[in-house]
C-alpha positions as CSV (number, residue, x, y, z in Angstrom):
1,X,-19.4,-4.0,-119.2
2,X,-16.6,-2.9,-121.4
3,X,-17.1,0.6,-120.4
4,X,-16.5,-0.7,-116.8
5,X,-13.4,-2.0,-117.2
6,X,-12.2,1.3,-119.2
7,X,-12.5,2.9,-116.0
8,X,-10.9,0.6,-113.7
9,X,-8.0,0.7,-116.0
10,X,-7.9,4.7,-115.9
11,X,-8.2,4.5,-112.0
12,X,-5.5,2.1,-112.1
13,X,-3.0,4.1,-113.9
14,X,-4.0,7.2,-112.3
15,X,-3.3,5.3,-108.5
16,X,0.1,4.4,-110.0
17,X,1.1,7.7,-111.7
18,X,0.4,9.5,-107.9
19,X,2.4,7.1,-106.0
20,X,4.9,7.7,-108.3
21,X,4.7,11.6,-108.5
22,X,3.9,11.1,-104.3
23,X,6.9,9.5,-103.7
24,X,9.2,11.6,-106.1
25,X,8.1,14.3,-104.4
26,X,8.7,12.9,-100.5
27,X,12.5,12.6,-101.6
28,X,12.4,16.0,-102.9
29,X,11.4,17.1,-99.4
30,X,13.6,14.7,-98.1
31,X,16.5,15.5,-99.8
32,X,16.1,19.6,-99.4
33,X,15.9,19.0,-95.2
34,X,19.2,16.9,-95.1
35,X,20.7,19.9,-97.1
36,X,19.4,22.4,-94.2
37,X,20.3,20.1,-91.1
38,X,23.9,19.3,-93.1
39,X,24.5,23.4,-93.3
40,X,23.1,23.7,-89.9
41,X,25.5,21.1,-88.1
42,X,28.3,22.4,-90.5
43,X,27.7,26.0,-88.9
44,X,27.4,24.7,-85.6
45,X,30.6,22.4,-85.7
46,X,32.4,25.8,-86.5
47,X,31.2,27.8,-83.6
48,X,31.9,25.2,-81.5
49,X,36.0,24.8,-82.9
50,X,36.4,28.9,-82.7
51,X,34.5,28.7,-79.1
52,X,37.6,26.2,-78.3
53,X,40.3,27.7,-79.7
54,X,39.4,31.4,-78.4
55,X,37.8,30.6,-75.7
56,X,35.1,33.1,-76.2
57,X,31.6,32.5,-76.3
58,X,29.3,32.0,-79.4
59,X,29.5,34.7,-82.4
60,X,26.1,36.7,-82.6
């Protein structure tokens, strides 16, 4: 019996220590695809000013 409980006490900890390391990593994820999508729109908002103050097209 006390041999059973040992083990539910390791599963326990183990459950908890990967929805810890889980959700550490998700903002990880999360926090590297804001970064591209902020540099992204940054470059885009640019093109779009020189676009209106030359009038030319896009730079390629």
């Amino acid at each position: 019996m006390k041999n059973r409980r040992k083990n539910r006490g390791q599963s326990t900890i183990e459950y908890v220590l990967m929805v810890a390391f889980g959700g550490i990593f998700a903002i990880q994820v999360a926090r590297f695809f804001n970064d591209v999508f902020f540099d992204g729109f940054v470059g885009l908002e640019r093109n779009v000013e020189r676009e209106m103050s030359t009038g030319e097209g896009f730079s390629r």
